[in-house]
N, C-alpha and C positions, 0 to 999 in steps of 0.2 A: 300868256298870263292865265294863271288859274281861273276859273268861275268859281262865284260865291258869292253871299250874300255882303252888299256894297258896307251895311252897317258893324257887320260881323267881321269883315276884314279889315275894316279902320280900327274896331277895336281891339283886334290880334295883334296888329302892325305897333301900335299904341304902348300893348304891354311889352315886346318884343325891344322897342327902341330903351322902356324901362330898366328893360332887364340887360342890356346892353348895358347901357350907364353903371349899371350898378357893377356887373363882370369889369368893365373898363377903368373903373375907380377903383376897382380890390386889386385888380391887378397893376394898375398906376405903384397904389400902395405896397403893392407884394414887389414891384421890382424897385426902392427904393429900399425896400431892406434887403432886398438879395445884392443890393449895388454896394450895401455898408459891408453887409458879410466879405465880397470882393476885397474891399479895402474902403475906410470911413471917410476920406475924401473922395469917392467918385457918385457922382450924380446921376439921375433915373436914366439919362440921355446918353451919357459914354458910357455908362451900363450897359443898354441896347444896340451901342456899335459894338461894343466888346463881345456879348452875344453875339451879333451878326459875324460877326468875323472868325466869331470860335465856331461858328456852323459850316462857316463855305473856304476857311482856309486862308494861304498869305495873298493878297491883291494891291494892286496899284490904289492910291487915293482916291484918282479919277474914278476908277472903278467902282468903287466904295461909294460914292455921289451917285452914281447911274443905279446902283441896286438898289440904294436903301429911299432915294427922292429925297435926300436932304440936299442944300444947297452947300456949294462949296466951304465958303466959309465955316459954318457950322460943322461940316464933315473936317477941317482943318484944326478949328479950336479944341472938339474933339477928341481929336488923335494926339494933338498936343497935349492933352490933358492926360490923355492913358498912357504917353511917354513919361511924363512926369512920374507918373505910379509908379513909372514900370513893370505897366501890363501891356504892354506892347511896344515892340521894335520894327524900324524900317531897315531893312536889310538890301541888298542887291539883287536883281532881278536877274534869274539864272538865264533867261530866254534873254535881257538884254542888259548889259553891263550899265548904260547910262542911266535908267529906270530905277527907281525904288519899290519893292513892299513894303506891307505895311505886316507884319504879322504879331499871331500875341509869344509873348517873351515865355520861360518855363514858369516863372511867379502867375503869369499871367493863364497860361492854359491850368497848372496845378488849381488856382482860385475859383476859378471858373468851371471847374468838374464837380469841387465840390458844392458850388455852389447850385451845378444843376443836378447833382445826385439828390441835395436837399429839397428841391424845388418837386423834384418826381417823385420824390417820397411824398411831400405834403398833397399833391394829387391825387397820387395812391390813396391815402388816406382819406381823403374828401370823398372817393369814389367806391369807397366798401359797402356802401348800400348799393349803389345802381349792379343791374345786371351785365355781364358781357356782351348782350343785344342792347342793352340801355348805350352802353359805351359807345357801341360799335354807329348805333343811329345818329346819336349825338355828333359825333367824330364824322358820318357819311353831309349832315347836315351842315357843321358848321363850312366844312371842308367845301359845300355849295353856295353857300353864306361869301366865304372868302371868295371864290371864284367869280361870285358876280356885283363883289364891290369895285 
């Protein structure tokens, strides 16, 4: 643990969780219209497995529970719901014929590019004032932030 002054770090910690709140709510916010831009029936929540899955590829369900800590059911309803869209398909498991993927459908990855092409823009943009060390700290910090939640 760092040393510091006991008063001074309750009130860092203090603003710190503020500012969280406030990142965690814009972004709540921002990934409900990035989930309309996908398509106007999907929710913040299959938005975020549909992200998840556009990152790391086609996976078993089960699979899908283990990476993301949602619970079966919920990883089920889901996936059923992004079937419904037709942002994602379960296909055949090449490594074993009994098994299913889950992966996203061409609707489904095409919507989803764009939608993160948009998303890295609007970044972009938020970030033309900060410097490339500004970035770079930021980006070293949170990335420590995450590792020891």
């Amino acid at each position: 643990m760092v040393e510091g002054d006991a008063d001074g770090r309750e009130t860092a910690a203090q603003e710190l969780e503020q500012e969280l709140s406030k990142l965690f709510g814009r972004a709540r916010s921002l990934s409900l219209t990035l989930a309309a831009q996908v398509h106007p029936g999907l929710d913040g929540a299959s938005y975020s497995l549909l992200v998840h899955l556009g990152g790391i590829g086609p996976l078993r369900a089960a699979d899908m529970v283990e990476r993301t800590g949602l619970d079966k059911s919920t990883v089920s309803r889901q996936i059923a719901r992004l079937e419904e869209l037709d942002l994602i398909e379960r296909v055949a498991d090449p490594t074993d014929g009994r098994a299913r993927l889950v992966q996203l459908t061409e609707l489904g990855g095409a919507r989803l590019a764009e939608v993160r092409a948009d998303r890295r823009k609007r970044l972009r943009t938020s970030l033309t004032e900060w410097s490339t060390p500004e970035i770079e700290e930021f980006s070293r910090l949170l990335a420590k932030l995450n590792g020891d939640l």
